[in-house]
N, C-alpha and C positions, 0 to 999 in steps of 0.2 A: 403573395398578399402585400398592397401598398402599404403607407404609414395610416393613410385616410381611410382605407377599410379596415383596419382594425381600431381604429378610430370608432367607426361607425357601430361595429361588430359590440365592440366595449360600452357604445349609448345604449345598442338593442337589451345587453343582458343587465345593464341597471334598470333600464325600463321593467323587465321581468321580475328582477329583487323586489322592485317596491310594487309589482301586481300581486309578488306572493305574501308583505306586508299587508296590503292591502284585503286579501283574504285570510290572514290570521295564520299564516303559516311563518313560522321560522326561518326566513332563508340559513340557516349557521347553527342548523339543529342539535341535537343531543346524542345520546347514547341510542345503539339499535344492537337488538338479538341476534349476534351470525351465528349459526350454527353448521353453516360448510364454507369452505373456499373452493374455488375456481381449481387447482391444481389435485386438489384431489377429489370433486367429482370426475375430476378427468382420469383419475387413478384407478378407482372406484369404478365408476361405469363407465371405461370408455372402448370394452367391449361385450356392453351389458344388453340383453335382446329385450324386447320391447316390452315381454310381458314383468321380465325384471324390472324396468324402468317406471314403470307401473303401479307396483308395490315399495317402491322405494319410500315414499311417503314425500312430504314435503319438503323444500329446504328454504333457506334464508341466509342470503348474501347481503355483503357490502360492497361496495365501491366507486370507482369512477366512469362514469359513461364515455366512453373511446371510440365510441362509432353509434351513428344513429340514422336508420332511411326507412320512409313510414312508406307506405301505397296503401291510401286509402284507410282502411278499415283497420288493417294489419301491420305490424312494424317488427323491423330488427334494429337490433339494438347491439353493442359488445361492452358490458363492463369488466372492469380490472383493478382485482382487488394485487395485494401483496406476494400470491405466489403466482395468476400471469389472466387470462382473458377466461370468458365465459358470454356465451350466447343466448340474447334473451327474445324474447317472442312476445309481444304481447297485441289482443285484440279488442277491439271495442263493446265487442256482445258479455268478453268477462271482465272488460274493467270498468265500463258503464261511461257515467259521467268523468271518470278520473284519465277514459283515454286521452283526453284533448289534452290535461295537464301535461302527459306523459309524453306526447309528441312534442311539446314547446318545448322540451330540456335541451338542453345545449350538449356538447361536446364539454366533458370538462367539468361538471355537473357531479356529485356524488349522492346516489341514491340509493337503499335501501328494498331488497326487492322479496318477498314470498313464492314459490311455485311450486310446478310438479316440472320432474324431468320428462322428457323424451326426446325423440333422435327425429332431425326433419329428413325432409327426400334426397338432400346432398349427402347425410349422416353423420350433420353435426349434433352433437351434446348439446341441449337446448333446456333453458328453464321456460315454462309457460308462467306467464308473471299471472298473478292472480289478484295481488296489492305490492305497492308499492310505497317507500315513504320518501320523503325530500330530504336531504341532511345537509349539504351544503352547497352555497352557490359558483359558480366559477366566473370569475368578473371580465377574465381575458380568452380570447381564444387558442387553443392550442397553436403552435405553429404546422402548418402543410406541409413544409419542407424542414429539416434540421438535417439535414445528411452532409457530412463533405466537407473539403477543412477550411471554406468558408466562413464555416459556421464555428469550426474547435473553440475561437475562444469566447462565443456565447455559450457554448454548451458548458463551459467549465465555471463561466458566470453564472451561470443560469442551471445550475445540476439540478434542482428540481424538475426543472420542465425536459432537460436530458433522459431522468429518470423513468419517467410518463411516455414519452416519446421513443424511446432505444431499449429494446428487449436487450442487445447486446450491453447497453450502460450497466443494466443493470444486473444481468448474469457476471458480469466481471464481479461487482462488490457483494454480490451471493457469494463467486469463490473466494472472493477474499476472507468473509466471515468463517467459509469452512477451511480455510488454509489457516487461520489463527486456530482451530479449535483443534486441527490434526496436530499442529505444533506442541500443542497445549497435552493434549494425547499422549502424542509421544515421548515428551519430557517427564511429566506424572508417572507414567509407569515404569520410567527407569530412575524414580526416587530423585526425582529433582521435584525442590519446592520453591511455590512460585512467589515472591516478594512485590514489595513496592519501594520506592528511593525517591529522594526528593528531587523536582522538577525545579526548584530555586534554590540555589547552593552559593554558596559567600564565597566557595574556591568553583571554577570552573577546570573540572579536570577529565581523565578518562580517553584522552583526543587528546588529537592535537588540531584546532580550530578556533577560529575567531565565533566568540560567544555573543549573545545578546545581553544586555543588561538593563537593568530595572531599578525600583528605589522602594525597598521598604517604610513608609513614612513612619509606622508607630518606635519601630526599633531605631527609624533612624540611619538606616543601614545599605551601601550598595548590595546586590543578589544580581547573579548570575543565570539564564536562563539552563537548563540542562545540556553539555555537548552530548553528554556519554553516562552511562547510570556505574560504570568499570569501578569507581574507587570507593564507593559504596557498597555495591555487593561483595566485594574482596574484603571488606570491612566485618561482612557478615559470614566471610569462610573462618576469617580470624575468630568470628565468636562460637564456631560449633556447626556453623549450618555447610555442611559440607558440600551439597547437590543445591543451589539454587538460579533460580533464573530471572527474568524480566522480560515480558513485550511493552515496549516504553517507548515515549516519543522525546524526541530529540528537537534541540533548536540549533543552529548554527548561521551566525551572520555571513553567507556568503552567497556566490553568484547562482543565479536560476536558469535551470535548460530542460531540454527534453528527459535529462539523469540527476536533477538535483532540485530538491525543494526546500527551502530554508528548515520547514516544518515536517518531519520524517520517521518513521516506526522501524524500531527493530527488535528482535531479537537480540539479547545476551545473556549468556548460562554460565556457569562456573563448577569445575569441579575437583574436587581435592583428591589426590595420590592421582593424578593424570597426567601429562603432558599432549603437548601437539599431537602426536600421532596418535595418541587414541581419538581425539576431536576428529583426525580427519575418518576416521572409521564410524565416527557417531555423524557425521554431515553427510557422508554419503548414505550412511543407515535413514535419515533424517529424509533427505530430499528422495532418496527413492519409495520410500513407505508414502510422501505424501503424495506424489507423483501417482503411485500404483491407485490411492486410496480415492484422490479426488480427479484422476485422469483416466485411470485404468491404463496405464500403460507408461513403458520408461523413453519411450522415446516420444521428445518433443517438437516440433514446427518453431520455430522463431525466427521471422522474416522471412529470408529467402537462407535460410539455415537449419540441417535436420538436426538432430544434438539429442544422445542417447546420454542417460543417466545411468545403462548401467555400471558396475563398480567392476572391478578398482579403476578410479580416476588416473590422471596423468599425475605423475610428480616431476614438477621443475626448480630446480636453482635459482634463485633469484640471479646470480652473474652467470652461470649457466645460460639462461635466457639475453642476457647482454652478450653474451659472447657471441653467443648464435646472431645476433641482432645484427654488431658492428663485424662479424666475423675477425675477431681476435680473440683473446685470453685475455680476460676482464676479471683480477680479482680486488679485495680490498686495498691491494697494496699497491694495487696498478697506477703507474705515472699517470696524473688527472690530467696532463697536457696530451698525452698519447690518444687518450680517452677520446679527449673533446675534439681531436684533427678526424677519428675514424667518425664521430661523431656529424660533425661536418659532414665526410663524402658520404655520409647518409641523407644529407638535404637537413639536418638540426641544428638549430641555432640555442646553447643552451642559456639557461636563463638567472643559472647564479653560476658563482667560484668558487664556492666547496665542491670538494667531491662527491659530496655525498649528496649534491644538489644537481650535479651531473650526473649521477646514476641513475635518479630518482626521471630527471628526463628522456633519458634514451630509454626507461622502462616503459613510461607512460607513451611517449610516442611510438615506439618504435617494437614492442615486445607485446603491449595488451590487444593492440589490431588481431593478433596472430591468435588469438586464443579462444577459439570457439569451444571448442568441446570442452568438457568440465576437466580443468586441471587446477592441482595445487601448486601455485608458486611457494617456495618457501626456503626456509635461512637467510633470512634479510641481513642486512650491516645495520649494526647498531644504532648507527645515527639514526635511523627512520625509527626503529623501537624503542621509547625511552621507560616502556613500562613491561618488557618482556625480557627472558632468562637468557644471558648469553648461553653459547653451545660449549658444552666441555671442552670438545676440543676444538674450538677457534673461537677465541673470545674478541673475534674481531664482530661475528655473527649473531644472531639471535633463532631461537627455538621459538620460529613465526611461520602462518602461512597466509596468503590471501586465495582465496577460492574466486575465478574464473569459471563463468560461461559464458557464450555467446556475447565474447570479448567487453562482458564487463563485471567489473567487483561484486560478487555478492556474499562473502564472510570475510573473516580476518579472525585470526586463532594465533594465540601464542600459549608457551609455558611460560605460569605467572613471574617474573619476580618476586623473590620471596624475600631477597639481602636487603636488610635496613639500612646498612652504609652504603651498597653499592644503588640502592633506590636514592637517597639522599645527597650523594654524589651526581646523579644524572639529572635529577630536579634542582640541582645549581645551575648543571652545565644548562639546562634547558632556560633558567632561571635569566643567564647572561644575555642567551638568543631575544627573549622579552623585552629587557632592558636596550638592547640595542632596535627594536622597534618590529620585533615578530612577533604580529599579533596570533600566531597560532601556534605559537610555542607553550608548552607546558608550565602551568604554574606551579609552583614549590608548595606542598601540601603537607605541613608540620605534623598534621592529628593523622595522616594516612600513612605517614613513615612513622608517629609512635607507633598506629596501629600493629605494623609490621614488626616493630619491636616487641608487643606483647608475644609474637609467634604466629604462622600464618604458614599450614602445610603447604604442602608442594602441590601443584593446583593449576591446570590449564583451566581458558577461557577465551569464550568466541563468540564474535557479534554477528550476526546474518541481517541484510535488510529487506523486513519483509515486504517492501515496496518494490523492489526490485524484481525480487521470488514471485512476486506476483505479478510483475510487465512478463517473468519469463514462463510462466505458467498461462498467462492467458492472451501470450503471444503479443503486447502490445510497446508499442517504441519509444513512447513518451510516460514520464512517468505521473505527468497529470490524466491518464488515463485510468490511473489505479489507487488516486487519490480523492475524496467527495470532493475535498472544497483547495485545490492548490492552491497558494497565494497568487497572485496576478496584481500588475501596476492598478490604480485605481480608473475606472471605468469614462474610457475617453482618450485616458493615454497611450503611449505608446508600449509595447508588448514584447517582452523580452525578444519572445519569437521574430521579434521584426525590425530587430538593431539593440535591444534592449540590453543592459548585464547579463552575459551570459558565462560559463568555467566548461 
């Protein structure tokens, strides 16, 4: 379709607005009686025999007209309400004078309809319209084509008409709704309760991440957009609530790609007399119930990758996996020059001079490629965990995991810190990184180390993103697939995807 015919297309259907002003009709009408949807007459009778269909009695739908071809006397018609299509029939000897209206509707058109079922000679599910009402007008025309990644970034602009247009758009964010509600499910019956935290915090903590910031005017006061809801619910282990959780959106000022959206949902739970490895028994408990519940089955498709959920996952080493990587013996104590030459005849160039910022490279490059099927990395080096429990025995380590699939992050679980001096000590040292000009170092959080002073059991805790769980559930590569509304440059410019900031 040109710019000029839909130009044209947009004069015809004003033209009709003001014919149906013009006879006293509402084009942006009111309230109508549904008494069925489309997905479950289809439920209902969609192996019902004719004299069933018969007796059914009336129905009375809503929705949008999504297809429309009249011959003569008689028409088909497809509207679509919110659970997916239904087939309408309508003829001029039962609607009188109102057939002519009903043929003028447009594509796009939401109309109100009355009938009886039955089944035509293809043996589609078919309502015989009998009356009809107008409810709203559609000003523009659908698009004919939306398919293809032509088109990705009007559809992600444009999610409304993605909605309308892509059964698959929108079976994605159905599953998503039921993947938050299994989550929800499963946390409630093992006595976790579910809280709220604030989304504007004067300390941005929880992460480690560059924040957004804002300006309270009445108070007067910088706020910090949320990285992580972490020091808050820990806040509320300290006061008694032993089991609680969060699905909460997160803000973080950084780069946008196919795996990251400034604006993002996760999962984080919290639970006391735990550590890591019970988390990792409750993640896999977690991802295979939802798996089973909303897939029917534990092995998944992603890409061109099969990846079986079932349990027990892999466990790996955090320097374990570097070792395997640069093929040497990689521990905390390892010469960083040694490091970075094996480092090198691996083709990596690293990109700071701590050690611990060379680890954190050849992991990312070089270890998370490798990691398709669901495994736990885990016992990180401290520097990377500045809010997790060293290991008894190597307090060079921390009692962390990140969970891997289909080589990419989808939780992070440690045992909490619990030590008020030794939390108050690492939020200096992180405190120094700041001041020297690391905008994603951890800020020094006074009331979250009193907190810790009042007393704060021993307590694992772990963030899943449910953004991610859901590209890997419904098989998809970008994570503006499984977001409504992703951020995107402002309309005209140029597009992450096509030189833009991307991480």
């Amino acid at each position: 379709m040109t710019l000029d015919d839909e130009n044209e297309q947009i004069r015809q259907r004003r033209e009709k607005l003001e014919a149906l002003r013009r006879r006293g009709i509402d084009p942006f009408g009111g309230r109508y009686p549904v008494t069925h949807w489309a997905r479950g007459l289809a439920d209902r009778l969609g192996n019902a025999v004719d004299e069933e269909l018969k007796g059914f009695g009336a129905v009375s739908l809503a929705g949008r007209l999504v297809a429309l071809r009249h011959h003569g006397k008689t028409c088909f018609a497809h509207l679509m309400d919110q659970t997916g299509r239904i087939q309408l029939y309508a003829r001029a000897d039962a609607l009188g004078d109102e057939y002519a209206r009903f043929v003028d509707l447009d594509t796009g058109d939401f109309i109100g309809v009355t009938g009886e079922m039955f089944r035509t000679r293809t043996g589609e599910l078919t309502v015989a319209v009998k009356a009809f009402t107008f409810l709203a007008k559609s000003l523009r025309p659908l698009p004919e084509k939306w398919h293809g990644l032509k088109d990705v970034e009007t559809r992600y602009r444009q999610r409304y008409v993605d909605l309308v247009v892509n059964t698959e758009t929108r079976a994605i964010f159905q599953l998503r709704a039921r993947l938050i509600g299994g989550i929800r499910k499963f946390l409630d019956a093992r006595g976790f309760l579910e809280v709220e935290t604030p989304m504007m915090q004067p300390i941005p903590g929880g992460a480690i991440a560059r924040p957004f910031k804002t300006h309270h005017n009445a108070l007067d006061m910088e706020l910090y957009l949320r990285i992580a809801p972490e020091l808050y619910l820990k806040r509320l282990v300290v006061g008694g609530l032993e089991r609680v959780y969060e699905i909460n959106r997160n803000f973080r000022n950084e780069g946008v790609s196919t795996q990251h959206n400034p604006e993002f949902t996760t999962l984080e739970f919290y639970q006391a007399y735990a550590d890591y490895t019970d988390l990792m028994e409750l993640t896999e408990a977690l991802f295979t119930e939802l798996a089973q519940s909303l897939l029917g089955t534990h092995a998944l498709q992603w890409g061109e990758h099969a990846i079986s959920l079932t349990p027990p996952w892999r466990r790996l080493g955090f320097f374990e996996g570097i070792s395997q990587a640069l093929g040497m013996t990689v521990t905390p104590a390892t010469d960083a020059a040694a490091v970075a030459r094996a480092a090198a005849g691996k083709g990596l160039t690293p990109h700071g001079g701590a050690p611990w910022e060379l680890w954190k490279d050849v992991f990312e490059t070089l270890v998370e490629p490798t990691l398709v099927q669901p495994t736990f990395v885990i016992d990180f080096p401290i520097e990377l965990s500045p809010l997790a429990k060293r290991k008894r025995d190597n307090a060079a380590l921390v009692d962390r995991f990140e969970l891997f699939v289909g080589r990419r992050e989808l939780a992070n679980a440690y045992s909490e810190l619990n030590d008020p001096i030794d939390q108050l000590a690492r939020f200096r040292e992180q405190a120094q990184l700041l001041e020297r000009g690391d905008e994603e170092a951890h800020w020094l959080d006074e009331d979250y180390v009193r907190a810790l002073e009042q007393g704060m059991p021993p307590a694992a805790g772990e963030g899943i993103g449910i953004d991610r769980l859901l590209m890997l559930f419904a098989n998809q590569p970008s994570i503006r697939e499984v977001i409504l509304f992703p951020l995107l440059r402002p309309e005209g410019g140029r597009a992450a995807d096509e030189g833009g900031t991307e991480r």
